[in-house]
N, C-alpha and C positions, 0 to 999 in steps of 0.2 A: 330868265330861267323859269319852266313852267314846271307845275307844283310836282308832276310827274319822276322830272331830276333831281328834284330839292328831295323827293321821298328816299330815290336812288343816293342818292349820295348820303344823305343820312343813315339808310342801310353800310355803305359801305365805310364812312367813318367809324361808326360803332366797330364793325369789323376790324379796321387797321388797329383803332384804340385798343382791344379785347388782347389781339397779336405781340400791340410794344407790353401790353399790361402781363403778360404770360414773361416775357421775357424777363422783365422787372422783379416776379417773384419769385422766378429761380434764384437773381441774384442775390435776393436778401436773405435765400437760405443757404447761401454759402455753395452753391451747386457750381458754381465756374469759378472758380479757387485754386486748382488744382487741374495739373494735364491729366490726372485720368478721368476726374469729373468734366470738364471741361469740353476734352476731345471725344470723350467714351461714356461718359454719363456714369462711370465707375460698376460698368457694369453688371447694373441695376434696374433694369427695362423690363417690364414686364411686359407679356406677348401679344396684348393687345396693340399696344403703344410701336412693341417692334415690328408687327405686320405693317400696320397704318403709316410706322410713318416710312419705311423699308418702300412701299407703294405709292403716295403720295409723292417724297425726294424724286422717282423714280419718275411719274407721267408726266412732271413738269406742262408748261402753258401748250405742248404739244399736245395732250386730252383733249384739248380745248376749242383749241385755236389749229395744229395744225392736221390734225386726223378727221375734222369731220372738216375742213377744207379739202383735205384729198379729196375726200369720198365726195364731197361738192360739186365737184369741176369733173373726175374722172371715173365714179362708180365704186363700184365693191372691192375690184382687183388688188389694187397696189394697198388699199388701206384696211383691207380683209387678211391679204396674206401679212403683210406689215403684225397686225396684230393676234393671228394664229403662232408667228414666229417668237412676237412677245412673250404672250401666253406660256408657249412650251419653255420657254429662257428663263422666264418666272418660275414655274413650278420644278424645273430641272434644278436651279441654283439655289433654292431652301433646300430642297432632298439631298442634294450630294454635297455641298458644300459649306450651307451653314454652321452645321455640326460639328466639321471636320474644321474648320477654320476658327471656330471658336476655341474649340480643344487646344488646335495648336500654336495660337498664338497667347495662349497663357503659358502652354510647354515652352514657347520659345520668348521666356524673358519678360512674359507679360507684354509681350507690343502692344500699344495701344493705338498705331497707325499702319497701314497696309506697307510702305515704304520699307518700315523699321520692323513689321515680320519677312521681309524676301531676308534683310541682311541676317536677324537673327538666323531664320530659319537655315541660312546658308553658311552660316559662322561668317558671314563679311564681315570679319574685321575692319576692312578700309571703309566699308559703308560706300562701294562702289553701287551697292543695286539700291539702297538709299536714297543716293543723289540723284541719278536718272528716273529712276520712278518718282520723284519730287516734281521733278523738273518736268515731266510727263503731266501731272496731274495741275501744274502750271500752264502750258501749251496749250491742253485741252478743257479745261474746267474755267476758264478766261471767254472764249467764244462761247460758252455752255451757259455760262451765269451772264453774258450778253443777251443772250437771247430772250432770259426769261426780262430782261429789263425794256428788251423791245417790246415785247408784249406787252407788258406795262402802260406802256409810251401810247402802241398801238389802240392799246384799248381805251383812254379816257381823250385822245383825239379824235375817236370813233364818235363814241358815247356824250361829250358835250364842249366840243369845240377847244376842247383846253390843249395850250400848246404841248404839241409832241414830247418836245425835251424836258419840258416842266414839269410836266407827269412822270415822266420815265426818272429823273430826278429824284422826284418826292417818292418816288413808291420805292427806288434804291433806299432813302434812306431811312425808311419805315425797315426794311427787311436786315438792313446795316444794326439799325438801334434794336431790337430783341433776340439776335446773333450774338452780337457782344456782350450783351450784359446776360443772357443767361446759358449757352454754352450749347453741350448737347442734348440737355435734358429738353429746356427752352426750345431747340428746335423739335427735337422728336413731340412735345405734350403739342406746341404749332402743326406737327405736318397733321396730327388725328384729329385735329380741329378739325384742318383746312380737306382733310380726305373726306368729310364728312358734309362739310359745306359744297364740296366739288360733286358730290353725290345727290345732293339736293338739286344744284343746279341741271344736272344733267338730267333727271327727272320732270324738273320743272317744266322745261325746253322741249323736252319730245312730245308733251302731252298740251303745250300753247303751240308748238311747232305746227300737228297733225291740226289743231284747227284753224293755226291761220294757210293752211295747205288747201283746206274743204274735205277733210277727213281721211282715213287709213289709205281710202278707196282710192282716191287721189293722188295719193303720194304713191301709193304702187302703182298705178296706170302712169304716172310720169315717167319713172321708174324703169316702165318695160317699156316706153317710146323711146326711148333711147336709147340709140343702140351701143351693145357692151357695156350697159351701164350695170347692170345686174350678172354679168359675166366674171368667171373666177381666170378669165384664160384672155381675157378682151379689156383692153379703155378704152373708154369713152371718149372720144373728141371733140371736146366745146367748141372751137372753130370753127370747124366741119361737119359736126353733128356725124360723121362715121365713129367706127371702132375699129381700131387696133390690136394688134397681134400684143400678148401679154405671155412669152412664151414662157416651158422650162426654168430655162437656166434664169432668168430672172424673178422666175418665183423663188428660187434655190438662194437666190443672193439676194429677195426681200427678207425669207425669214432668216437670214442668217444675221438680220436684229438679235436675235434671241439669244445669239453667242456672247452677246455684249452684255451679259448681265455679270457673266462670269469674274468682268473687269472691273465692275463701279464702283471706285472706293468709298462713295459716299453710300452706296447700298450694302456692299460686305462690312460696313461698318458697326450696322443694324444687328449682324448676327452676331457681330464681337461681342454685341453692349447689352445682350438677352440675359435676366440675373439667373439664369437657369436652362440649360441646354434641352431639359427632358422637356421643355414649353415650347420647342422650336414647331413639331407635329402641328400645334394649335395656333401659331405665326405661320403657317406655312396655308394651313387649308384656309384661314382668312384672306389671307394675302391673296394667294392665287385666284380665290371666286372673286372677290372685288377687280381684282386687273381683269379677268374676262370678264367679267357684267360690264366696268366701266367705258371699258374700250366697243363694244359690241354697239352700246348707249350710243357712245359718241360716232359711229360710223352713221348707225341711222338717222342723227340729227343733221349731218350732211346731205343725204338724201330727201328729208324733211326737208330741211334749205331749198334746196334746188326746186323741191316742188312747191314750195310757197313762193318761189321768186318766177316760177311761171305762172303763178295763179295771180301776181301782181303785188302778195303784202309785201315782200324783199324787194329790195332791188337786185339785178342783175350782177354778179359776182365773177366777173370775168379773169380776172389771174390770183396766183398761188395769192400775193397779200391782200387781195382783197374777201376771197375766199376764207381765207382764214378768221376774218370776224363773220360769219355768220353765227355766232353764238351770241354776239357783239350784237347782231342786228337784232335779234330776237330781245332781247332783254331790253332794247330801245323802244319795240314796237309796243311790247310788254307794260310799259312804265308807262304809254301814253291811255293806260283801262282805267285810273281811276289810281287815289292813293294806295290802295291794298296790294294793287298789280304792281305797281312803280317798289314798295318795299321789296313784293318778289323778286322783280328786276335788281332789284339791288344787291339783293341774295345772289344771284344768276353771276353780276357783274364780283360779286364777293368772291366766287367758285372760281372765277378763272383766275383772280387774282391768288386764290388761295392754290392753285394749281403751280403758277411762276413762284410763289415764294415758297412754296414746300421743296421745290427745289433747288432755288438759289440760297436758300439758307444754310443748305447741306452741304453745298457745293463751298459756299464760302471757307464755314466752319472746316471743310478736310482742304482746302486749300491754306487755311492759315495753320494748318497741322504738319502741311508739309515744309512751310517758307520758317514755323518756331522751332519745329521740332526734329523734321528730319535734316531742313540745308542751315541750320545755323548751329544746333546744337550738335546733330550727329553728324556731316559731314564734316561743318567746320570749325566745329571743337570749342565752341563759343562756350561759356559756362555762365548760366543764368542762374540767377535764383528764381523761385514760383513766383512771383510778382514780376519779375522783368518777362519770361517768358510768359504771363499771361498778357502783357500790354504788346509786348510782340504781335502775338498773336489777334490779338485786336486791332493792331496798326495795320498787319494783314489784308483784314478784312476789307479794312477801309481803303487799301490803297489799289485791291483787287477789285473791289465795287466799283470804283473808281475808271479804271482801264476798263470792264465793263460796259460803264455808259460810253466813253468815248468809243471803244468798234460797232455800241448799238447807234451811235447817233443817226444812222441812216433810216429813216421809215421805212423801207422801200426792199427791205432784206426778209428775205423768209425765214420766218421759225423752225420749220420744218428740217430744212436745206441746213441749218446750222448747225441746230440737233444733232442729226443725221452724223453729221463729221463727225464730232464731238464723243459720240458716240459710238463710231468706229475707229476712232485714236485708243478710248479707253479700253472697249472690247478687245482689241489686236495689241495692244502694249502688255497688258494685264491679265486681261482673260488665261491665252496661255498660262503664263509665269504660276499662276493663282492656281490651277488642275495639276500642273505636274507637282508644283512645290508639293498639294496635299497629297498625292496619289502615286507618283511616281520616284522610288526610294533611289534609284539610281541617276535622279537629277543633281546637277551639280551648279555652282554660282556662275562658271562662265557660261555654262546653257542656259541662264535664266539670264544674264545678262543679254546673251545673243537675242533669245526671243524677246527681251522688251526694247530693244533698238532696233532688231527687225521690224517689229511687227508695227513699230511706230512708224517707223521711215516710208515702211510699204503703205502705209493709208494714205501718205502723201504720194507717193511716187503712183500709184492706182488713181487716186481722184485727180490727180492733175496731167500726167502723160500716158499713161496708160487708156482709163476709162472715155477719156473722148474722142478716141479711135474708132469706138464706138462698133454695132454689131455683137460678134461673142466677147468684146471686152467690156463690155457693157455691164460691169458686175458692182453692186456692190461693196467697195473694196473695203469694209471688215471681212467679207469672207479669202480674199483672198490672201489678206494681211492674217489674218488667222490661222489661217495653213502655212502661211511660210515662216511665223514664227514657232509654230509647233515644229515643225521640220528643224528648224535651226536649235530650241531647246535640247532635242533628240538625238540631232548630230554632235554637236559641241559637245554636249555633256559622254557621250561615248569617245568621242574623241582626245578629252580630257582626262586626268586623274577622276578614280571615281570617289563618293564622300568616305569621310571618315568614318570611324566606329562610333564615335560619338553624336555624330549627326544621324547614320541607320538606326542606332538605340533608340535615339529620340523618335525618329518615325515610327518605327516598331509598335515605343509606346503609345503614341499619341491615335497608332491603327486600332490596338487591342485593347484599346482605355471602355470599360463600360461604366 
């Protein structure tokens, strides 16, 4: 091993230690004790902490690893409009829904989990919308927290020969051991670390990037030899070296990402756990410019790639997983300048790690919230004390980590591609349910039931028989999973009994609460 990785890994030790050491001192202050400390940080977050780590959980190893891989292989199009869509999903879902969802899930019972506000909010007695949106955030947050552990795997098999699985492993159980022991405080004080370290890196990389490219001039003269590579309407064909048609309706169903913000339990979380709603203003305009700076960043480092891998410092980057480390490659070439480089590198490879685990930790934590709190305690009437259910919940963690590496064991799967799903299961199940619940007085529980089995079924029935027909069905399927669970909330619920008096009061209040 040359002195270069010894620097690198040293960097990135120090990193993992600092992360289990964050978790550790939540626990010794009693901050995971308790399910509303634990799941909700007792909602006590101040708005730094809720932008950072709201955005952080949020970009996962896909910052990283797989958007300036798009922009690698196939130009500005799919990973320009991709994060336009984000963008606007971002600053739409603090504006209209933070507020409102904080308000009302303390109107309604205090929920401290997304599940257990549909039912309060609906009087579900039986905790039918409960278990399904449990079971939901299980289905989909299993392939989601996979991903970031492939990246894991991905990256230190890149970076120094170390086996695949053994890495993907060891960085599970770094992310496993400061989840448990310190709850949600321990991951949210983790993700503003890690937003910060991923900020550094992204930085670092564009400006060693442009010079191992042979400067700005460079990288934009590659840039425009390629055709559709700088096109908003055009890809780029590595194959072929043509450009493709990048039409309409597919720009329509790239940003209809954006929809999916509206879904993510582990982001609407953030708004629950803000010790003060009138701070959301100042969580919202942080949040927002960091996703557009950072996502922008990482498009152009893609670019950069491509044009240093024609100038000869990269190697050639020919599919989706290979592509996807060029961030990977940079931070190797990096660490070969001398010790000083190799720490940055270290920092670089820190950023991406800090990217997968700002979101696998989130994911964890609201996945063990749904398997302690909503399918054992609330649907099935199990009765815990606060020590059983907090080891629940921790057994959780571990046994969903767990399933995790086993669908990551594959090297050979895209980040991107998984995401992507994962992301439209949540968007299309939740999204709806989450706008009419706050907005719409004349929703009713079998409407929101309808729309979160619709809108789940349909992601799969889109991405697997539908979408490879391909042509105009070519879409996206959150967007069209989004639409047909709205439709289904709007019928059902008009077709149904409409709510109670005590349910409109509550809305009422929770409208004209200042």
């Amino acid at each position: 091993m040359n002195p270069g990785q010894i620097g690198m890994i040293v960097t990135i030790a120090v990193y993992l230690i600092g992360m289990v050491a964050v978790g550790v001192y939540f626990s010794k202050r009693g901050s995971s004790n308790s399910s509303s400390d634990f799941f909700l940080g007792g909602r006590k977050v101040g708005p730094l902490v809720t932008a950072m780590s709201a955005e952080a959980s949020d970009m996962s190893s896909w910052l990283l690893m797989g958007l300036p891989g798009v922009a690698y292989l196939t130009g500005i199009a799919d990973a320009g409009w991709t994060a336009i869509g984000l963008a606007v999903g971002t600053y739409f879902n603090w504006l209209l829904v933070a507020k409102r969802l904080r308000r009302y899930t303390i109107a309604a019972d205090n929920a401290i989990t997304i599940p257990a506000f549909f039912s309060r909010r609906y009087r579900d007695n039986k905790n039918l919308l409960t278990c399904i949106a449990a079971i939901v955030i299980l289905v989909f947050f299993i392939p989601y927290t996979a991903s970031g552990f492939k990246a894991i795997g991905t990256l230190f098999n890149s970076l120094f020969g170390v086996n695949y699985h053994l890495s993907m492993i060891l960085g599970a159980l770094v992310v496993i051991g400061y989840t448990v022991l310190g709850g949600f405080l321990a991951v949210s004080t983790t993700d503003l670390m890690q937003s910060i370290v991923m900020s550094i890196a992204l930085v670092a990389i564009v400006f060693f990037g442009v010079s191992c490219a042979g400067g700005w001039s460079a990288v934009a003269q590659n840039a425009q030899d390629l055709a559709g590579y700088l096109s908003l309407t055009q890809l780029h064909d590595l194959a072929s070296g043509a450009a493709t048609p990048y039409g309409f309706l597919t720009i329509v169903s790239t940003m209809a990402w954006g929809l999916g913000y509206f879904g993510m339990p582990h982001i609407l979380l953030r708004f629950m756990a803000i010790r003060d709603e009138k701070e959301l203003p100042t969580s919202r305009r942080i949040g927002t410019i960091w996703v557009v700076i950072s996502m922008f960043v990482a498009i152009v480092i893609g670019l950069i790639g491509n044009a240093a891998s024609k100038a000869g410092a990269l190697p050639q980057l020919t599919t989706s997983a290979e592509s996807e480390t060029v961030v990977i490659q940079f931070a190797f070439l990096l660490s070969q300048n001398g010790i000083l480089a190799a720490l940055l590198g270290g920092l670089v490879i820190a950023g991406i790690l800090a990217s997968t685990m700002s979101t696998a930790d989130s994911q964890l934590l609201t996945a063990a919230s749904a398997v302690s709190q909503n399918l054992l305690q609330d649907c099935f009437k199990i009765k815990m004390s606060t020590k059983v259910s907090m080891l629940t919940a921790r057994l959780t963690v571990v046994i969903i980590s767990l399933i995790g590496v086993i669908l990551a064991w594959d090297p050979n799967s895209s980040v991107f591609k998984i995401v992507s799903f994962a992301w439209a299961g949540f968007g299309a199940a939740f999204g709806p349910v989450v706008l009419f619940a706050l907005f719409w007085k004349r929703s009713n529980k079998w409407g929101a039931l309808a729309g979160m089995v619709s809108g789940g079924v349909m992601v799969f029935v889109w991405k697997f028989l539908v979408r490879p027909i391909g042509g105009v069905w070519d879409l996206y399927e959150l967007l069209p999973a989004f639409l047909v669970a709205s439709i289904a909330i709007v019928a059902v619920s008009l077709l149904t009994a409409a709510p109670s008096k005590e349910i409109c009061d509550e809305f009422d209040a929770v409208k004209t609460m200042r």
